[in-house]
C-alpha positions in Angstrom: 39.7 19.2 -11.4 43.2 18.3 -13.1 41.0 15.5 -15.1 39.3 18.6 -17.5 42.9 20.3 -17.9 44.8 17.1 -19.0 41.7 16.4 -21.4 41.9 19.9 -23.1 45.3 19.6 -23.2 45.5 16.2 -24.9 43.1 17.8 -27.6 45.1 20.6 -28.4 48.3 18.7 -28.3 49.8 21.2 -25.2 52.5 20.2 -23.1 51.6 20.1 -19.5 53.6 20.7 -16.6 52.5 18.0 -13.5 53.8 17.8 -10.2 53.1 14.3 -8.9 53.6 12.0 -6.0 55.9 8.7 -7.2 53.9 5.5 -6.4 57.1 3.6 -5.9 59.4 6.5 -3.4 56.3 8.6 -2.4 58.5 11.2 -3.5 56.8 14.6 -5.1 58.7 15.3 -8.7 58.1 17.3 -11.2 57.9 16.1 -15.1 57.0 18.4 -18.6 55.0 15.9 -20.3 53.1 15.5 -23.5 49.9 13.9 -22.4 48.3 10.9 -24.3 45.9 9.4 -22.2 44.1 8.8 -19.3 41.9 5.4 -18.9 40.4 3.4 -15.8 43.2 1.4 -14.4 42.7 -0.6 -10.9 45.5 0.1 -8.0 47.5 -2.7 -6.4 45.3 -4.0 -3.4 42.2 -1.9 -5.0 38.9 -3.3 -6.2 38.0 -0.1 -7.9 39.4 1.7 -10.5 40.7 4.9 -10.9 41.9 7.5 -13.5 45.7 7.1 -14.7 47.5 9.3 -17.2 49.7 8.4 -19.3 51.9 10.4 -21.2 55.9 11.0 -22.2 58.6 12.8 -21.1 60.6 14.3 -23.5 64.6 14.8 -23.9 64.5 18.2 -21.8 64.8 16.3 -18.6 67.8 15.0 -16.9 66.4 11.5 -17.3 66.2 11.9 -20.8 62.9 10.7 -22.9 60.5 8.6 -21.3 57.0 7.2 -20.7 55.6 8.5 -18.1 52.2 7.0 -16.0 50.2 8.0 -12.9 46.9 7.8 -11.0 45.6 11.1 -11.5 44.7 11.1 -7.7 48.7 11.3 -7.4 48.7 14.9 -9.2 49.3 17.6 -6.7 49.0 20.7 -9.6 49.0 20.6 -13.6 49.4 23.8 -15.4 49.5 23.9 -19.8 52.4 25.8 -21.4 53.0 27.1 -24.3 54.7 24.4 -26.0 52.8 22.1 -28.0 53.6 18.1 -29.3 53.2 16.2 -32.4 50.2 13.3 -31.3 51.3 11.0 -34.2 55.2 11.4 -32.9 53.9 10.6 -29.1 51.6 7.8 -30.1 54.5 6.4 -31.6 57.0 7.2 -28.4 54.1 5.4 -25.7 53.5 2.8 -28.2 49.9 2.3 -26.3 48.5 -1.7 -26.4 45.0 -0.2 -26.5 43.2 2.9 -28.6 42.9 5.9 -26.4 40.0 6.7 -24.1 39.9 10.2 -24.6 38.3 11.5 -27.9 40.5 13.8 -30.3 41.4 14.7 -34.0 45.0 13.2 -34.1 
């Protein structure tokens, strides 16, 4: 369901707002993000794979800039706003080791 949104979203270079579950507190937060990717990535203690986005933060939050990464299986709601991002500026940002998985035009 939020696989389809984050897709579009990464095409159309939108900003998407994610509420997610933190693998590391289990605690629910709430990040703006500019979405770059999402590939196959195995969990600790998994044998299977599953879908992760990655994807970066940007100054508006307290935190200030950063990467930002999660199972997609973690994502409790996504919704797109208005806002769009520069993909060349956020490929730069992530700095990915790998192309991206998902197809676009940027």
């Amino acid at each position: 369901m939020h696989k389809q949104i984050i897709i579009s979203a990464i095409q159309s270079q939108q900003m998407i707002r994610i509420n997610f579950q933190k693998e590391t507190t289990g605690e629910f937060v709430t990040r703006d993000i500019a979405p770059y990717d999402i590939f196959p990535k195995k969990k600790k203690n998994h044998y299977h794979e599953e879908d992760f986005l990655l994807g970066y933060a940007d100054i508006h939050v307290p935190h200030g800039a950063h990467v930002v990464s999660t199972y997609l299986s973690n994502i409790s709601s996504v919704e797109v706003l208005k806002e769009s991002f520069d993909g060349r500026e956020i490929t730069r940002l992530v700095n990915p080791k790998e192309p991206p998985v998902i197809p676009r035009n940027w």
